[in-house]
C-alpha positions in Angstrom: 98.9 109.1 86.0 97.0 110.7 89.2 99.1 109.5 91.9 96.3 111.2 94.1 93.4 108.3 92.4 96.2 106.0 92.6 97.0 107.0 96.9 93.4 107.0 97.5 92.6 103.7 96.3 94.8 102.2 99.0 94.8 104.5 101.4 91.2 105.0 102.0 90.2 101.6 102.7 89.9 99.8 106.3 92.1 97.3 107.8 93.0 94.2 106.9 92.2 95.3 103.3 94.4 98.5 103.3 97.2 96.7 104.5 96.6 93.9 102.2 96.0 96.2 99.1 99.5 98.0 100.0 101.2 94.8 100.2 100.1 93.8 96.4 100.9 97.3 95.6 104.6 97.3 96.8 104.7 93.5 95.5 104.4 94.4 91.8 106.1 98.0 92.1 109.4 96.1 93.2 109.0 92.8 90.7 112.1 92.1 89.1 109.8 92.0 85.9 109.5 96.2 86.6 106.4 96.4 86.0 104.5 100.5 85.6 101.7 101.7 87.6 99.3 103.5 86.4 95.5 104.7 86.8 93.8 103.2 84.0 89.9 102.4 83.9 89.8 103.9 87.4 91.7 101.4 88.7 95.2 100.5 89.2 96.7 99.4 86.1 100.7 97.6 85.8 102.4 97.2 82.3 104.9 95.4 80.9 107.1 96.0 78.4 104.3 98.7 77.5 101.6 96.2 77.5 98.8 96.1 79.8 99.8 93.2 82.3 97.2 93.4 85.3 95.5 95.2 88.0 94.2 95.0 91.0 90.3 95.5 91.9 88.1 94.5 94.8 85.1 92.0 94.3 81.9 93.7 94.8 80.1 91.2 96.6 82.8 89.5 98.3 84.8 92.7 99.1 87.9 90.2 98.3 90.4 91.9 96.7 92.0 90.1 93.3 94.8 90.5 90.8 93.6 90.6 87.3 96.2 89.2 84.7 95.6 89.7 80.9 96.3 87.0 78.6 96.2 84.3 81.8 93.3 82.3 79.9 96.3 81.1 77.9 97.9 79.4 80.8 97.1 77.2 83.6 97.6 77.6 87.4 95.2 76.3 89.9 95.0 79.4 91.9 93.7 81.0 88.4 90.2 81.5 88.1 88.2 82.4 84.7 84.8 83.2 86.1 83.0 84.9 83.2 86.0 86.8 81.5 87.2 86.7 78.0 90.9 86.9 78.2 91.9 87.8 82.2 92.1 84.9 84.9 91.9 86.1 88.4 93.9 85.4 91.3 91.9 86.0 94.5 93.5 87.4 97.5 91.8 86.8 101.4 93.2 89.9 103.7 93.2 88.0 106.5 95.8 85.3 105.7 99.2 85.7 104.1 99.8 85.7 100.4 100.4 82.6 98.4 103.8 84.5 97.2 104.8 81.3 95.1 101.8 81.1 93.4 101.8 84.6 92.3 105.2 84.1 91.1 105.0 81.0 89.3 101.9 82.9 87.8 104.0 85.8 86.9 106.7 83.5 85.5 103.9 81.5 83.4 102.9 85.0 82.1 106.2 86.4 81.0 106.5 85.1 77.8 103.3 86.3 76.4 104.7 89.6 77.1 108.4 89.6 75.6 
C-alpha cells in the first residue's frame, strides 16, 4: 500500500470535498466491520474479510464524491444507485450537507453477509 497515493488522495483536494473525503475515510477505517485500506486501481480500495468490499472515487462530471460497494446489485437500498455498472451500486455523497450515516449503515449491514 502507498500510504503517500493513499494521503494525497485526501489531502490534496479543496474544501468541502477534503473534509468530506476524510470523513468517509475515517468512517470506514473505524467500522466495527474492520475493514483494510488499501491503494488499489489508483484509488482507495477497503476489504473485508480479504475480499474487495468498496472504495471511494469522485464523479468526473459532477465532482461528487461516491462510495462504491461490490456485490450491492444483489441488494436493495434506495440511496443505491446502479447507473451502468455490472456488479457495484453507488452511494452518492453531496460535501456540503451531512452524511446520511444510517443509510450507509443499513447499507453496510445489507452487505455483510455477502461477505462472511
Amino acid at each position: 500500500m502507498s500510504v503517500d497515493q493513499l494521503d494525497d488522495f485526501f489531502l490534496s483536494k479543496e474544501e468541502p470535498l477534503k473534509s468530506c473525503l476524510l470523513y468517509i475515510r475515517d468512517y470506514l477505517n473505524n467500522h466495527p466491520f474492520d475493514l483494510q485500506e488499501s491503494w488499489k486501481w489508483s484509488l482507495p480500495s477497503y476489504s473485508y474479510n480479504g475480499k474487495h468490499f468498496c472504495y471511494i472515487w469522485i464523479d468526473k462530471k459532477t465532482k461528487m464524491p461516491y462510495i462504491g460497494f461490490k456485490n450491492s446489485n444483489l441488494i436493495e437500498h434506495d440511496k443505491l444507485e446502479l447507473g451502468n455498472r455490472k456488479l457495484f451500486k453507488t452511494f452518492s455523497i453531496d460535501p456540503t450537507t451531512d452524511i446520511d450515516v444510517q443509510s450507509l449503515d443499513e447499507i453496510m449491514e445489507l452487505l455483510k453477509p455477502l461477505f462472511n
